[in-house]
N, C-alpha and C positions, 0 to 999 in steps of 0.2 A: 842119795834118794831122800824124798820129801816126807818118808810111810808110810806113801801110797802104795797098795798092790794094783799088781796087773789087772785084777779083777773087778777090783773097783774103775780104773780106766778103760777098761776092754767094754762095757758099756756106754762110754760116749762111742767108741767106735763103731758102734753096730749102727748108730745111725748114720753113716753112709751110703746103705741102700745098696752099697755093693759089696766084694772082697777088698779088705785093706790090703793095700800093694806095700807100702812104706808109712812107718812111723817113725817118730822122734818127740822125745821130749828135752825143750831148753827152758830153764829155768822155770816160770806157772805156766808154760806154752806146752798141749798138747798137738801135733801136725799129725795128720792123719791124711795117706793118698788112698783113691781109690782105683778099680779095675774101668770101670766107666766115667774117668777122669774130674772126678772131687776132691777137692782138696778143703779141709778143714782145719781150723783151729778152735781148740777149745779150753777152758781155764783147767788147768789139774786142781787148784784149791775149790774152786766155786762147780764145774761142772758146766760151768755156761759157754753156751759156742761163741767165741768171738769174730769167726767170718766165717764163709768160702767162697770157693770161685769154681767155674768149673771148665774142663778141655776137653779137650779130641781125644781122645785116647788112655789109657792108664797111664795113672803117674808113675815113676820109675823106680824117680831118687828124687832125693831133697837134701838140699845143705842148708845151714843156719849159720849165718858171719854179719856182724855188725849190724842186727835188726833187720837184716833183709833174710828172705827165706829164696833161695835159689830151687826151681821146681821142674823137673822136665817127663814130659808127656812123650808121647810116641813121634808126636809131628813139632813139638816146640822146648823153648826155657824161655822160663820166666824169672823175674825177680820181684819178691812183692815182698811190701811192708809189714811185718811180721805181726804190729802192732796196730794196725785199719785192715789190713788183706788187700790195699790197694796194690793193683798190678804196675811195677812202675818200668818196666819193657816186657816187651814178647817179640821172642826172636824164632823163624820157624827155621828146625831143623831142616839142613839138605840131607838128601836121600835118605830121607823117612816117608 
């Protein structure tokens, strides 16, 4: 870890406006999902948001592999750019 507390992080979370469902941090990438489907990024050094997107439903899970941030909602997965937030597929879940 970077010694950063939780506490000092757990502040950019609050502004997702909802309950955080799933976190992760990789490397200065804060992800933060929410129950009302946000997903955020934000810098752990600087504090500053660097994107979001948002879905149908609460986010679940999230994985983090080779700059892509894998992200699944109630009805979908996505793959986005870890580094723009750009969505680069959305695939919707069957029988969701």
């Amino acid at each position: 870890m970077t010694g950063h507390t939780l506490r000092s992080l757990a502040s950019l979370v609050r502004e997702l406006g909802s309950a955080c469902t799933v976190l992760q941090i990789a490397g200065d990438d804060l992800l933060a999902g929410s129950q009302e489907g946000v997903l955020a990024c934000w810098s752990v050094d600087s504090g500053a948001e660097r994107w979001r997107i948002e879905d149908e439903g609460p986010v679940s899970d999230l994985v983090i592999d080779g700059g892509r941030v894998y992200a699944s909602a109630s009805v979908s997965l996505r793959a986005i750019d870890i580094g723009t937030g750009e969505v680069l597929w959305d695939r919707e879940l069957e029988g969701a």
